[in-house]
C-alpha positions in Angstrom: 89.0 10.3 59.1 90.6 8.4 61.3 90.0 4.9 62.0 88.5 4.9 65.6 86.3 7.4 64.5 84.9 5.2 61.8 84.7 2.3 64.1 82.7 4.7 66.5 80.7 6.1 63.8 80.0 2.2 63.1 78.9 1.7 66.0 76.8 4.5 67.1 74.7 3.5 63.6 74.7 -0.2 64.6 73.9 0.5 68.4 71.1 3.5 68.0 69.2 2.9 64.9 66.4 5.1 64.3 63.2 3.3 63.1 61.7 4.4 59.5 58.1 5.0 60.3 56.4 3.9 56.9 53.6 6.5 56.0 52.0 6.3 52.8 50.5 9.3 50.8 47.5 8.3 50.8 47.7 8.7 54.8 49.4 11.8 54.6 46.9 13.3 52.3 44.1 12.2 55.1 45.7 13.4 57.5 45.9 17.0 55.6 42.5 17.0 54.7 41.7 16.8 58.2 43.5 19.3 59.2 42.2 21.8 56.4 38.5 20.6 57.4 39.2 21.7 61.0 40.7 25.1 59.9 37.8 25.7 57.7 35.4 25.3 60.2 37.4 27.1 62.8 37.4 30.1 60.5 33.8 29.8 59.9 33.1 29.4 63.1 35.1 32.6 63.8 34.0 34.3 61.5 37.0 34.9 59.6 35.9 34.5 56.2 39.1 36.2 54.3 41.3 33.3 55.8 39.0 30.6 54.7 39.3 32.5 51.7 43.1 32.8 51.6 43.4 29.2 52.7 42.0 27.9 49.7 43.1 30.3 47.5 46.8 29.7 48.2 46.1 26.2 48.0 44.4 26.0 44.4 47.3 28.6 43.3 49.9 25.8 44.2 48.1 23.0 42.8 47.3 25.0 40.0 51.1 24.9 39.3 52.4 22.2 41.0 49.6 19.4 40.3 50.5 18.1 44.4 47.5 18.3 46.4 49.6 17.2 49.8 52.3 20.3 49.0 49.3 22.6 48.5 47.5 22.2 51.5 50.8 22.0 53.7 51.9 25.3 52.4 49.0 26.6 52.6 48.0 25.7 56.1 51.4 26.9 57.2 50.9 30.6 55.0 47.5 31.4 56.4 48.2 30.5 59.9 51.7 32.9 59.5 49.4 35.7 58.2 46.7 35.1 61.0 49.5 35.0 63.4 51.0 38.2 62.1 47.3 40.1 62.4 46.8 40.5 58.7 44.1 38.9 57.4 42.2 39.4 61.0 39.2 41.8 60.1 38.0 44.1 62.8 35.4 43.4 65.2 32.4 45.0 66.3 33.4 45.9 69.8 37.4 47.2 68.7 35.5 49.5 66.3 33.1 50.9 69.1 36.4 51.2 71.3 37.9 53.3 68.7 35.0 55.5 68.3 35.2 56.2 71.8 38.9 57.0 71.7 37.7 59.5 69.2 35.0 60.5 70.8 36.9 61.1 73.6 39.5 63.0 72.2 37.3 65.3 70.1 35.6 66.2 73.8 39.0 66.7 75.5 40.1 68.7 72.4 36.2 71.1 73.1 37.4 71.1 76.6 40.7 72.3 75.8 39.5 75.1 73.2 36.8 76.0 76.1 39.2 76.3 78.8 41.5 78.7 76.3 38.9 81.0 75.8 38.3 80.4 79.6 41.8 81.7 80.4 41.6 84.8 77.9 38.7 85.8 79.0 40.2 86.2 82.7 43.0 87.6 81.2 40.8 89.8 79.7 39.0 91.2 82.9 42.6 90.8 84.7 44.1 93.6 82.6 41.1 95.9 82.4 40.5 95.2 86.3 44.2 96.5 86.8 43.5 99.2 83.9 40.7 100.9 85.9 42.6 100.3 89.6 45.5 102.3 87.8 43.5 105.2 86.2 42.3 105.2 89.5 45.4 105.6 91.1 46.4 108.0 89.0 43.5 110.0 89.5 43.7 110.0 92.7 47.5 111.3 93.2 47.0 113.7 90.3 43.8 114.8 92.8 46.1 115.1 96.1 49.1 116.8 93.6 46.7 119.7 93.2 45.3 120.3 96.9 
């Protein structure tokens, strides 16, 4: 490097110091257990009782291996909250499952109404061709009548 850039370097260091905050682990691990007591009552206030479960699941499976309660709970806070965001540890409610029994619902009626108005149409179709059957037997009858006056 060259030298004004280590004087600058110097300088910038000297002039812009960033403070150490001092935060013991005691604090942190407060702080932690806070958090998790919130998110535990949130979920069981939401009724989302396979996160609560997940939440302290993947927390005793790191500590189990790890022996770091602060570690634990920050990873998993930051896991279940990734798989809540992500929709999969969300268990369906009441109302999304009436919704989709009435999409079913629904469809199974259109799908009746669609078989009904098939036989609809073939049955016209039906009384269309005989209709025009009988007009032309008519017809026929009619000029093989006037052929033989």
């Amino acid at each position: 490097m060259s030298k004004s850039l280590k004087m600058s370097n110097r300088y910038i260091s000297k002039r812009f110091k960033i403070p150490k905050v001092n935060i013991s682990k005691n604090t942190v691990n407060i702080i932690l257990y806070v958090i998790t007591l919130a998110l535990a009552v949130n979920f069981i206030m939401n009724k989302q009782i396979t996160a609560l479960l997940s939440l302290f699941f993947i927390a005793g499976l790191i500590y189990y291996f790890r022996k770091n309660i602060t570690l634990a709970l920050l990873i998993s806070i930051i896991i279940t909250n990734l798989l809540l965001a992500m929709n999969y540890l969300g268990e369906p409610k009441i109302e999304e499952l009436k919704n989709n029994e009435n999409i079913e619902n629904i469809e199974n009626n259109e799908n009746i109404e669609n078989n009904e108005n098939i036989e609809n149409n073939e049955n016209i179709e039906n009384k269309m061709t005989k209709d025009t059957e009988k007009t032309n037997d008519t017809i026929e009858t009619k000029i093989v009548k006037g052929i033989k006056k």
